[in-house]
C-alpha positions in Angstrom: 33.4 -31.4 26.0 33.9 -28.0 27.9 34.2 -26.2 24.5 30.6 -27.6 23.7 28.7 -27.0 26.6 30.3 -23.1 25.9 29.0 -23.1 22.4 25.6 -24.7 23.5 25.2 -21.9 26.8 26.0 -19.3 24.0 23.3 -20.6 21.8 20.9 -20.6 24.0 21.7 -17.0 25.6 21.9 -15.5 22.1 18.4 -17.6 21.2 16.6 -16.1 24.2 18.2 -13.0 23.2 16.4 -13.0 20.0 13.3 -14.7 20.9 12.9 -11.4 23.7 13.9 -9.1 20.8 11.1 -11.1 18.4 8.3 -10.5 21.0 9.4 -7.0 21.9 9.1 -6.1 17.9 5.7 -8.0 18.2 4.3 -5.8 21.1 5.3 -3.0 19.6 3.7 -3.5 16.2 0.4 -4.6 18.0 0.6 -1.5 19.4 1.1 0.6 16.3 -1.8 -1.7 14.8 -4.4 -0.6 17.8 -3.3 3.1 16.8 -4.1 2.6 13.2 -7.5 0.8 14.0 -8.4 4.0 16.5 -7.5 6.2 13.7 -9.6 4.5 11.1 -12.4 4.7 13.5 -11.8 8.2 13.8 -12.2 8.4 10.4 -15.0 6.9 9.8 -16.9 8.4 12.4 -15.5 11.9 10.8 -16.9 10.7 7.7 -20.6 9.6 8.5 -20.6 13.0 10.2 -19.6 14.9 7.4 -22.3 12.9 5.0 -24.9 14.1 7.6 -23.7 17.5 7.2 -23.6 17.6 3.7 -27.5 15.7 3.3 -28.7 18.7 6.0 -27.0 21.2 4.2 -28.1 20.3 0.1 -31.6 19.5 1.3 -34.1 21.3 -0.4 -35.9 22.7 1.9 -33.2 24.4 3.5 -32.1 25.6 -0.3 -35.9 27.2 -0.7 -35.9 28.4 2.9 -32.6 30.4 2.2 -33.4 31.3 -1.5 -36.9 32.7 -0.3 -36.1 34.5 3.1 -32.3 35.6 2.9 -31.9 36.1 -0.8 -35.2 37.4 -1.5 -35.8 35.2 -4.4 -39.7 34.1 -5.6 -40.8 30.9 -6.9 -41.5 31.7 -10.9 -45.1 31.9 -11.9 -44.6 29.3 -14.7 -41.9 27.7 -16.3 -41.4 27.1 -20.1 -39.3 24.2 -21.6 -37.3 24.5 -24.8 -36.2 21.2 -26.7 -32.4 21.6 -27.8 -32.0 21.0 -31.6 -29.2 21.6 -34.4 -30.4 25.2 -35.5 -30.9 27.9 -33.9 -34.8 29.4 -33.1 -34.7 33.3 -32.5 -37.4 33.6 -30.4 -39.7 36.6 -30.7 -41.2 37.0 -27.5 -44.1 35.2 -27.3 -45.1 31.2 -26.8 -46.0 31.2 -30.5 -43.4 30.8 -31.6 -41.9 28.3 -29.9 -44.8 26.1 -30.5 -44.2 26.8 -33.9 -41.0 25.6 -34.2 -41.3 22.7 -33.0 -44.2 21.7 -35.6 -41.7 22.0 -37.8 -38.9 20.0 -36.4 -41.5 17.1 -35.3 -40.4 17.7 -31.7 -43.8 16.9 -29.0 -44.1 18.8 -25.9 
């Protein structure tokens, strides 16, 4: 009878034992999980930041602004489109021909 009430102390010391050791493990990985959540909110405020940034910076306004006062650059006075085809056009320098070639190939403006 002495030996079991031995045995059944020593369960239950080495129970508690483990049930301490179980919540300890828990604490510490709720901790490690409100680090992680900080750090993805970190993140992702980094991130919506950086997306402003980028939208402010490839505005084009901004572009034009630069292009025109910094860099000295002028808006063209007109612009001319060419339609890609399989042969080559050598183009002699005027609009002519461009609208020449494309009555032939069938292309439309």
């Amino acid at each position: 009878m002495k030996n079991i009430a031995v045995f059944f102390l020593i369960f239950m010391v080495s129970m508690s034992f483990l049930y301490l050791l179980l919540q300890a493990e828990i604490v510490e990985k709720g901790f490690v999980l409100s680090l992680k959540k900080e750090r993805i909110e970190s993140l992702v405020a980094n991130k919506e930041r950086v997306e402003i940034e980028i939208s402010h910076l490839s505005s084009m306004e901004r572009i034009k602004e630069i292009a025109t006062n910094k860099l000295g650059m002028v808006l063209p006075e007109r612009t001319i489109f060419l339609a890609a085809a399989d042969r080559k056009v050598q183009l002699m320098g005027s609009e002519a021909a461009v609208a020449e070639y494309r009555n032939e190939t069938g292309l439309i403006r």
